[in-house]
N, C-alpha and C positions, 0 to 999 in steps of 0.2 A: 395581041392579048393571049394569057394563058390561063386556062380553067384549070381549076385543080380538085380533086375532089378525094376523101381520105375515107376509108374505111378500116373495120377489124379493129375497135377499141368494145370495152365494155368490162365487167368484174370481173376477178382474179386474185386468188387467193395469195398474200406473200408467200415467195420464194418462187411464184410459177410462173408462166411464158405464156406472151401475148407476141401476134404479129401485126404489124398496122400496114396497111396498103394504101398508096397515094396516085391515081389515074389521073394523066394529063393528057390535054386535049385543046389544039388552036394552033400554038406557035410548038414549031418545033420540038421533040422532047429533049433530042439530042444535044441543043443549041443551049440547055440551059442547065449550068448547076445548082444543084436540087438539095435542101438543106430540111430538116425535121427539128422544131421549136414547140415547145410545152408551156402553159400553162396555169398553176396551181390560183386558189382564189385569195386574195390577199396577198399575191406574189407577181411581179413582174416577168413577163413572157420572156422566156431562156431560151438559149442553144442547147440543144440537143447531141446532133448530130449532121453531116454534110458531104457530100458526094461531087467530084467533078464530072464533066461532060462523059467522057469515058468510063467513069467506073474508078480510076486507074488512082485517087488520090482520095483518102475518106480520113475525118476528120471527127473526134468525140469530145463533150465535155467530160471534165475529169471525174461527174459524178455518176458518169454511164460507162465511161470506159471497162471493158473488161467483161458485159453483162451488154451491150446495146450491140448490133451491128446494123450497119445500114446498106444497101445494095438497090443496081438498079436494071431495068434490062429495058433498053432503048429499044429494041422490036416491039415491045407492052405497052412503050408508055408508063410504066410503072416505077415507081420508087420504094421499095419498101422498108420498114422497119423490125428487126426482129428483139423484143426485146427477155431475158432471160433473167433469173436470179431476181424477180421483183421486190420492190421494199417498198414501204407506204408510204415514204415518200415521193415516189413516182407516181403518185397518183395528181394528173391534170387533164386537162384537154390539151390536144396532141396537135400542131400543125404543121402542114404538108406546104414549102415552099419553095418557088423556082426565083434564081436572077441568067436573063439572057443577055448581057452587057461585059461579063468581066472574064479576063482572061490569062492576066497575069496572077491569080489565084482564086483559090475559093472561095468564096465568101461564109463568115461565120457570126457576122453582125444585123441585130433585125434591121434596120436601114438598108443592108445593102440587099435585098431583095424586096423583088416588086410586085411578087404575085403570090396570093397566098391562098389556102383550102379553108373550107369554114370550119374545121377541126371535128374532131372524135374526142370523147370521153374515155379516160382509161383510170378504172376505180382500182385499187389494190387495197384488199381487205383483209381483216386477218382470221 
């Protein structure tokens, strides 16, 4: 099992910078890549963004690309989100989640991860 838990969401003016943080705890951090999914109400839960085991392969939707980064530091535990350039359309609840099974790629599909954070709020106002 892996716990995950997400914090660092809340309002935010467009155009400004929010960072979201994801703390895992149970199974392994290292063992699992770690993916950030959103949200919105009336809208179908999306990819974000996604990380391998290492760090070393990261992964964006085209509507964050360029403005999202994601990073991770396996001594923390931690996964974070930093996000940049906001637009009000990024406004959803944000989630934090891990798959410990695959290893011939990352995964970037909500199926293919098993474990997930009960998510953060991220308002962008203007």
């Amino acid at each position: 099992q892996v716990q995950l838990v997400e914090s660092g969401g809340g309002l935010v003016q467009a155009g400004g910078s929010l960072r979201l943080s994801c703390a895992a705890s149970g199974r392994a951090f290292s063992s699992c890549n770690m993916g950030w999914f959103r949200q919105a109400p009336g809208k179908e839960r999306e990819f974000v963004a996604a990380i391998s085991r290492s760090g070393g392969n990261t992964y964006y939707a085209d509507s964050v690309k360029g403005r999202f980064t994601i990073s991770r530091d396996n001594a923390k535990n931690t996964v974070s989100l930093q996000m940049n350039s906001l637009k009000h359309e990024d406004t959803a609840v944000y989630y934090c989640a891990a798959d410990s099974t695959r290893y011939s790629y990352t995964p970037r599909q909500l199926y293919e991860y098993d474990y997930w954070g009960q998510g953060t709020q991220v308002t962008v106002s203007s």
